[in-house]
C-alpha positions as CSV (number, residue, x, y, z in Angstrom):
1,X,115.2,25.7,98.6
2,X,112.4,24.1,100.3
3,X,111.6,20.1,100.1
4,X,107.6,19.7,100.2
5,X,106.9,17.4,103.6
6,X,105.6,13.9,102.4
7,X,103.0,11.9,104.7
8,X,102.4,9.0,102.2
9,X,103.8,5.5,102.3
10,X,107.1,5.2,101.6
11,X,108.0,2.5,98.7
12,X,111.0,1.5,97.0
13,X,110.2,3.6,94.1
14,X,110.7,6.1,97.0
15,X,113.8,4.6,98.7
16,X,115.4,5.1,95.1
17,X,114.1,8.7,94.6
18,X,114.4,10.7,97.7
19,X,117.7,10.5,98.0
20,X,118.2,11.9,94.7
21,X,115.4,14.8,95.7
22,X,117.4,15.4,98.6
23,X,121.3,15.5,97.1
24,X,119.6,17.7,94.0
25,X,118.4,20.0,97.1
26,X,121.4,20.3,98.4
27,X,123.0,21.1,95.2
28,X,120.5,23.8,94.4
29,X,121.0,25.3,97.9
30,X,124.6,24.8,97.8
31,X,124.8,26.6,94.3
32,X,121.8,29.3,95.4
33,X,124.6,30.0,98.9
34,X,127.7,30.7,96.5
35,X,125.5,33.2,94.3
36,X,124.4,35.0,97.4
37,X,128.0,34.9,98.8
38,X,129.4,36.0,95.4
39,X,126.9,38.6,95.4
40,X,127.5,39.9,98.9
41,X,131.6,39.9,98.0
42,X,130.5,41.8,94.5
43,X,128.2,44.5,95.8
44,X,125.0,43.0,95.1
45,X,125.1,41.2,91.9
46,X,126.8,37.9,91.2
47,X,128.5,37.4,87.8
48,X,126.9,34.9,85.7
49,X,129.6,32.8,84.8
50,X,127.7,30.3,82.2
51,X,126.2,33.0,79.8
52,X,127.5,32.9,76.4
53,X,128.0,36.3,75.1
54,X,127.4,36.5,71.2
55,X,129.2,39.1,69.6
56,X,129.7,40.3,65.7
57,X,133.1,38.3,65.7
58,X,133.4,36.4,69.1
59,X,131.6,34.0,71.6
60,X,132.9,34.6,75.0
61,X,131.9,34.1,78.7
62,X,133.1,36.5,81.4
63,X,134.5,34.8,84.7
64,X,135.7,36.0,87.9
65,X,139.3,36.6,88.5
66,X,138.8,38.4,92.3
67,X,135.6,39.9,94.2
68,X,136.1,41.8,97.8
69,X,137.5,44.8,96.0
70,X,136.4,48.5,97.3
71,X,135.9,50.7,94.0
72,X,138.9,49.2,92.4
73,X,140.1,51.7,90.2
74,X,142.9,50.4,88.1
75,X,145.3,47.0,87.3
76,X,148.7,46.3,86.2
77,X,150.6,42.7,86.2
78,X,154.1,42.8,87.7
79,X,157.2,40.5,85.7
80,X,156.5,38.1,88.0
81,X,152.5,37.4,87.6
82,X,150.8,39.5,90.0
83,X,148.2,41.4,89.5
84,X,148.1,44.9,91.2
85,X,144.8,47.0,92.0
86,X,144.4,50.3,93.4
87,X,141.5,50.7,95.8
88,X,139.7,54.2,95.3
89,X,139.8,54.4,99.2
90,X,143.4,55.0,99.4
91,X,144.7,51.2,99.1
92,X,147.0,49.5,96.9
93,X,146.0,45.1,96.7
94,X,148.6,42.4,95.8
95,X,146.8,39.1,93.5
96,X,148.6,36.6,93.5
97,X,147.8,33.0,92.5
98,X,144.3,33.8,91.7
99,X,143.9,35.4,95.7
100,X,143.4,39.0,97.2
101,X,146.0,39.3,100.1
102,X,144.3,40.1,102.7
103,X,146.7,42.8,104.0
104,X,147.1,45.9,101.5
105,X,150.6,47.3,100.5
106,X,152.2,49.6,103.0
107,X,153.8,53.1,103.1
108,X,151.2,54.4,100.2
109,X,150.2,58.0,100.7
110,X,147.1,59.8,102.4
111,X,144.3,60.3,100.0
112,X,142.2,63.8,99.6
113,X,138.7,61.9,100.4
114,X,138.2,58.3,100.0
115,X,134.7,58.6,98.2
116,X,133.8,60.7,95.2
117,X,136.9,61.2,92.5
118,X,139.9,62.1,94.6
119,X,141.2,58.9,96.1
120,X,144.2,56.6,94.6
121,X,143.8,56.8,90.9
122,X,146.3,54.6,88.1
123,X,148.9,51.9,89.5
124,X,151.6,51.2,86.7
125,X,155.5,49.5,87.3
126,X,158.2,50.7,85.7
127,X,159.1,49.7,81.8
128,X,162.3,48.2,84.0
129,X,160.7,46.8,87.3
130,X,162.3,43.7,87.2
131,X,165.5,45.0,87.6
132,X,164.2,48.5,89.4
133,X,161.3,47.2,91.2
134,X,159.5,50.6,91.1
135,X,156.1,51.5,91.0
136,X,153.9,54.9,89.8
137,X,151.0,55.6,92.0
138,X,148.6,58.7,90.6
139,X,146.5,60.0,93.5
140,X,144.2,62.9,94.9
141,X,146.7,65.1,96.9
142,X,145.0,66.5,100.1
143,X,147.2,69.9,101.1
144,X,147.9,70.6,104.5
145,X,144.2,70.9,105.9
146,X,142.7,68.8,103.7
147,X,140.5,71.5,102.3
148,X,141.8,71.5,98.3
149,X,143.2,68.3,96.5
150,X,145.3,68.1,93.1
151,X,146.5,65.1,91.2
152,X,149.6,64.1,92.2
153,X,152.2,61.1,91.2
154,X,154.6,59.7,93.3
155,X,157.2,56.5,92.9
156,X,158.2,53.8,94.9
157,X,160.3,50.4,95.3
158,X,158.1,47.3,96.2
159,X,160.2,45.6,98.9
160,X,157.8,42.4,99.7
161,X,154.5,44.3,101.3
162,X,155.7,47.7,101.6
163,X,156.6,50.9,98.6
164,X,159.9,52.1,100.0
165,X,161.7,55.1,99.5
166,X,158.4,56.5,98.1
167,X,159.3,60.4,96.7
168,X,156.8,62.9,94.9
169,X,158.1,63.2,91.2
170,X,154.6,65.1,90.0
171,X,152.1,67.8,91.8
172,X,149.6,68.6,89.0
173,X,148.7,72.9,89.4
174,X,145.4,72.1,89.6
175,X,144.3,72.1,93.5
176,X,140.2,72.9,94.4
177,X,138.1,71.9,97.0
178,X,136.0,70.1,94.8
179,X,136.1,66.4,94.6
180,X,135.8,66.2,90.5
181,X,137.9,65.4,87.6
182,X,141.2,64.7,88.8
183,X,142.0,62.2,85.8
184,X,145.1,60.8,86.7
185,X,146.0,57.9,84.5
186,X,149.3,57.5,83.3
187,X,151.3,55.3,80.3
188,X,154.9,54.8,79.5
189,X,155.8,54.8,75.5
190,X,157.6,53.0,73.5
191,X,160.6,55.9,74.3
192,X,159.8,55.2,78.0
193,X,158.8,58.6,78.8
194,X,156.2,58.8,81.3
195,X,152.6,60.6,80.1
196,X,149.9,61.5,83.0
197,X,146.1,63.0,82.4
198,X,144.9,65.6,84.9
199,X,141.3,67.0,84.8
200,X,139.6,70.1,84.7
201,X,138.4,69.8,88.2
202,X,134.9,70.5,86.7
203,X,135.6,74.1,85.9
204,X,132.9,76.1,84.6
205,X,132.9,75.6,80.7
206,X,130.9,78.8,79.8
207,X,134.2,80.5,80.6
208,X,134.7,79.1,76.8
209,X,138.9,80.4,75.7
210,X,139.4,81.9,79.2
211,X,138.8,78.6,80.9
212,X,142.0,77.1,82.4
213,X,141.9,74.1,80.0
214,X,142.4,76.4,77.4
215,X,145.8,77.9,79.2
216,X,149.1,76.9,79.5
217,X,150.2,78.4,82.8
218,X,148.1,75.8,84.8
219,X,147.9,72.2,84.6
220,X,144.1,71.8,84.6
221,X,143.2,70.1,81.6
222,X,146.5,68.6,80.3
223,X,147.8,65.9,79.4
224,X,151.9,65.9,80.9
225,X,155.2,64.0,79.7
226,X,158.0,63.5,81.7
227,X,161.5,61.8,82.4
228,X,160.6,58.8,84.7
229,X,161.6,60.6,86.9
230,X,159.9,63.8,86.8
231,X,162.7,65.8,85.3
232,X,161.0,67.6,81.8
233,X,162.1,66.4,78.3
234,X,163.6,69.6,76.4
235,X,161.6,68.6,73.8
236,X,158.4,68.8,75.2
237,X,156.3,71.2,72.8
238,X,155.6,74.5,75.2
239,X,159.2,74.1,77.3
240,X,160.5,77.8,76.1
241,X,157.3,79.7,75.7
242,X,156.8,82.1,78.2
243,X,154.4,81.5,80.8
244,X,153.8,78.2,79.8
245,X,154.3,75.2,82.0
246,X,156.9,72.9,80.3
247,X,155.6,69.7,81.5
248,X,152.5,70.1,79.2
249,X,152.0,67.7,75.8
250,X,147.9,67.9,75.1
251,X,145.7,71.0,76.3
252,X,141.9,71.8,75.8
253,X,141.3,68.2,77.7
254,X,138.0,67.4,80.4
255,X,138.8,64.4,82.1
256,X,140.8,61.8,80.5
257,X,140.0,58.4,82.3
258,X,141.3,56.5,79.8
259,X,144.5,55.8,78.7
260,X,146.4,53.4,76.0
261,X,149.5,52.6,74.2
262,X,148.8,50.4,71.2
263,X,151.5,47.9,71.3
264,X,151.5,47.3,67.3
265,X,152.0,51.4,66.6
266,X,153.1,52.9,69.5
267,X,150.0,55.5,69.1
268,X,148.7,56.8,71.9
269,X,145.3,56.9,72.8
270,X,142.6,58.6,75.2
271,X,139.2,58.8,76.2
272,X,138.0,61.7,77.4
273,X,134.6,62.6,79.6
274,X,132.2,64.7,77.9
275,X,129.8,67.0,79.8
276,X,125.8,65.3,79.2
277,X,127.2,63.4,75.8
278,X,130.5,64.3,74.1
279,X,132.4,61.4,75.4
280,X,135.6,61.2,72.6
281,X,138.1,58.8,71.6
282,X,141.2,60.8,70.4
283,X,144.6,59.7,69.8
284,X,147.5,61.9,71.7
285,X,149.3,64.3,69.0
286,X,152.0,66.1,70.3
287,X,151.0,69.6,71.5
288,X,147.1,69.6,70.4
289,X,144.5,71.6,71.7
290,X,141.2,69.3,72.1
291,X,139.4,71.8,71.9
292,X,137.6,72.0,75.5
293,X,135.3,74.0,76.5
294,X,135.4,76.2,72.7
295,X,134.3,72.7,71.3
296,X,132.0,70.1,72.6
297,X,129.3,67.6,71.2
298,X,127.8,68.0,74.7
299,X,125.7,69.9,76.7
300,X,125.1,71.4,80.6
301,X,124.0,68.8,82.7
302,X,121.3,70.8,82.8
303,X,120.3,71.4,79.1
304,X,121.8,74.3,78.2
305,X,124.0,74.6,75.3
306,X,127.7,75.0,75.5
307,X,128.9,76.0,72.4
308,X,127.5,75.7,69.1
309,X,131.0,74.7,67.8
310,X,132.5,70.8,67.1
311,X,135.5,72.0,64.8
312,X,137.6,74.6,64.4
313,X,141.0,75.0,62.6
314,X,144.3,74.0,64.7
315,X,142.5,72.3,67.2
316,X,142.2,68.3,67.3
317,X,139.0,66.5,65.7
318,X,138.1,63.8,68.1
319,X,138.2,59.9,66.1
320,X,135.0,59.0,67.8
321,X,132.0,60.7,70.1
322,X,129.5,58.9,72.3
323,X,126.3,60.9,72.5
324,X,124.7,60.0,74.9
325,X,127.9,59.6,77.2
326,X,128.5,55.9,78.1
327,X,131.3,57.6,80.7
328,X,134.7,56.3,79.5
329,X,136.7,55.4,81.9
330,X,139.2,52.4,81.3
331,X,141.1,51.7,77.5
332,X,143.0,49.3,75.8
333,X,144.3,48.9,72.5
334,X,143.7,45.2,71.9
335,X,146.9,43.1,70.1
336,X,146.3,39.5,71.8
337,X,145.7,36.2,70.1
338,X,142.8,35.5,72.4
339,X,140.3,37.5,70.5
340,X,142.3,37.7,67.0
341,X,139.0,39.8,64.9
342,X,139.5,42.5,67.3
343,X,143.2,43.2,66.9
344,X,144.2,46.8,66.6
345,X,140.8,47.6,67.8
346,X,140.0,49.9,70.9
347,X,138.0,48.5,73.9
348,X,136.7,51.3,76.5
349,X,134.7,51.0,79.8
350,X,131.6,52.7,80.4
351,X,130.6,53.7,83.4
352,X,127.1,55.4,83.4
353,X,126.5,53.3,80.3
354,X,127.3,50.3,81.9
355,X,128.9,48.5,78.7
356,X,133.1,47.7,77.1
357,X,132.2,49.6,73.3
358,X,134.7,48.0,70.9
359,X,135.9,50.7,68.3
360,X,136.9,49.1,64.8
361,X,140.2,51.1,64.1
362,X,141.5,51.3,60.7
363,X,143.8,53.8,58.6
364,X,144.2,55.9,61.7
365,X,140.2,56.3,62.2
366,X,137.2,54.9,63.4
367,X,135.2,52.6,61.7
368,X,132.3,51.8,64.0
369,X,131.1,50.5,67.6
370,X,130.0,47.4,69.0
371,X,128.4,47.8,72.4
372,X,129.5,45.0,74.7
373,X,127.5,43.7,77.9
374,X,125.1,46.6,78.0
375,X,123.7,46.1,81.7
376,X,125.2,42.6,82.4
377,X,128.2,43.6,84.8
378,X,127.2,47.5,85.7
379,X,129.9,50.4,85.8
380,X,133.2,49.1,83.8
381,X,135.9,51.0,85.6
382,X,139.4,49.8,84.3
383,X,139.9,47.9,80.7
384,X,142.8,46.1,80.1
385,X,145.0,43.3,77.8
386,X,146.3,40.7,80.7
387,X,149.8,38.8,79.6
388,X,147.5,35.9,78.5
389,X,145.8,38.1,75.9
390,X,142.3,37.9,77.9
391,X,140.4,41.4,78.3
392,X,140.1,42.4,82.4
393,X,137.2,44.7,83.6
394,X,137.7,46.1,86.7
395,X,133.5,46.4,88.3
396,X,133.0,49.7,90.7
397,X,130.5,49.1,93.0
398,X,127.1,51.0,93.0
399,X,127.4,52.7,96.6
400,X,129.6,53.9,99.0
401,X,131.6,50.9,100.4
402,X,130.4,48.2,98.0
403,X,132.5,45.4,96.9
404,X,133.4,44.6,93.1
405,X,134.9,42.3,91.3
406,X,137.7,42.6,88.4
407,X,136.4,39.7,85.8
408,X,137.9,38.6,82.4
409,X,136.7,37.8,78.8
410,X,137.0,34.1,78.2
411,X,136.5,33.2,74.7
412,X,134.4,30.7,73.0
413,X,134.4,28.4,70.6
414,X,132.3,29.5,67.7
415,X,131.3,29.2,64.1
416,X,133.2,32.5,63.5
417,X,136.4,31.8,60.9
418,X,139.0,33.3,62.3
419,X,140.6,36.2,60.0
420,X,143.4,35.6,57.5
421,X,147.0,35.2,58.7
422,X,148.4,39.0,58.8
423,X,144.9,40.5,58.0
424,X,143.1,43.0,59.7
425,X,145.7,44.0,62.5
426,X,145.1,47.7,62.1
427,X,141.2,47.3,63.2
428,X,138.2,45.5,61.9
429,X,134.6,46.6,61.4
């Protein structure tokens, strides 16, 4: 900010006004330097941290919690109050007290390709980490060239800065040389057993029932369930068919990016990529077929049709569909006390639509959408519930080594009543 130069006589009316010209300069300039600095560290955009928000049941601002972050891809909170993010790169980040650590944890794995879909994917500890101390890393798998990639899960003990003893407990059968749809997120149940997504790779969906979603000898397309530590339940749904591979719970999947356990059901919950539209919201039921590619709401990418079909007997009706696609990516089933109207409710990221889409829940379906921050923070990566019971967006960033944040909901004070003690906690319109 530039002061206009002055050449008239200076009076006291003066002596008593420039200084406060010059100290309201230097706050402007000192406040205009932090928005450019939080913009460089953000990748171009600065969170505005004084907007009210005004939603159909809650006030809020959203405030920064950590910027400097290459395409951070996913959060979990250790026992002990840190805050973990996985880098897309190939990096896993340690918060703690509010900063990024500057050096990133050791002894993680080599990623197939840093850019696109096929670095490190979901971070998540153990049910028992603060007696166990060990961690689940989902990643793209390079083989022994490099040429093909698959999603892959390995564990690990966090010993200070380092995962020790890190060991390989899932290889999805899904390797391509593509760089698309690995999936990869991953949630422990209430029965600890430990679920992982893998994509389709982006296999051609006019292949309609031959396509490998669609078939149990491969992995593309799944959703898995395992022992926590890889070993298969006995009762997982396909163990003694033939042919089958008995680590499969869900088939007839795209791309889940999304993943939740709703702490007041145990339900689980995904959201799953559409082609151009189709993104769903379905809850996990075990051994469905979703339907993929013999069902859709979407279309080609470039127009054509898919299929005709959106139901069909013995295969799973999706809760809710986003047409256009928002890109899901990111899920939580929201139980806090910070934001009480939308207990029970489902909050998912959008990428391409650049917006968190609150789904009303109730009697096991949907009820409606509100569409949250449409344009205000760009792609919404990772959504979750912190300990406090404040919503966390992870931010990717907009190009190829740009920074991004991970911010929180902060709620406001309103003229909203909040709803009636024991009310409502199933999902609200």
């Amino acid at each position: 900010m530039l002061l206009e130069a002055r050449t008239t006589r200076v009076t006291r009316d003066d002596c008593m006004t420039r200084p406060l010209l010059v100290a309201l300069a230097l706050l402007a300039c000192g406040l205009a330097g932090a928005k450019a600095a939080e913009a460089q560290a953000t990748g171009g955009f600065a969170v505005d941290t004084t907007a009210v928000h005004e939603t159909a049941r809650h006030h809020f601002r959203v405030a920064t919690v950590v910027a400097g972050l290459d395409h951070p891809w996913s959060m979990a909170w250790l026992p002990t109050g840190e805050l973990l993010v996985t880098e897309r790169p190939g990096r896993l980040r340690v918060v703690r007290d509010g900063r990024l650590e500057a050096t990133p944890v050791s002894g993680v794995p080599t990623v197939y390709r840093e850019a696109g879909q096929g670095g490190f994917m979901d971070i998540l500890p153990h049910p028992g980490f603060g007696q166990n101390r060990l961690l689940y890393l989902s990643y793209g798998k390079p083989n022994s060239d490099g040429t093909q990639g698959t999603t892959t899960v390995v564990r690990g003990r966090l010993e200070g800065n380092a995962l020790v003893d890190l060991e390989e407990i899932f290889e999805a059968d899904a390797w391509g040389s593509n760089n698309n749809h690995f999936s990869g997120r991953m949630v422990f149940d209430a029965d600890g057993y430990l679920f992982i997504s893998v994509g389709d790779r982006q296999v051609d969906p006019d292949l309609g029932f031959a396509h490998p979603a669609q078939d149990l000898s491969t992995h593309l397309g799944k959703i898995v369930r395992l022992h926590d530590d890889g070993r298969v339940p006995v009762d997982n749904p396909f163990v003694d068919r033939p042919g089958a591979h008995p680590e499969i719970w869900t088939y007839g999947n795209r791309n889940p990016q999304g993943f939740a356990v709703d702490p007041g059901t145990g339900a689980l919950w995904i959201t799953d990529h559409g082609p151009r539209g189709g993104d769903e919201l379905n809850r996990v039921i075990r051994g469905g077929n979703y339907g993929w590619p013999v069902l859709t709401y979407g279309i080609h990418y470039d127009g054509r049709v898919i299929t005709g079909e959106t139901e069909r007997v013995g295969m799973v009706t999706p809760h809710y569909v986003w047409v256009p696609s928002i890109g899901t990516s990111g899920l939580t089933l929201y139980r806090g006390d910070s934001f009480p109207w939308w207990r029970g409710n489902a909050l998912a990221g959008g990428m391409v639509g650049e917006q968190l889409a609150r789904i009303a829940l109730g009697d096991g379906r949907a009820l409606g959408e509100e569409k949250l921050l449409v344009g205000v923070l760009g792609r919404i990566r990772d959504v979750r519930t912190g300990p406090d019971g404040l919503v966390y967006l992870a931010l990717e960033g907009l190009g190829r080594g740009a920074l991004s944040p991970i911010v929180r909901l902060e709620p406001m004070e309103s003229d909203i009543e909040p709803p009636p003690t024991g009310r409502f906690q199933g999902g609200t319109p």
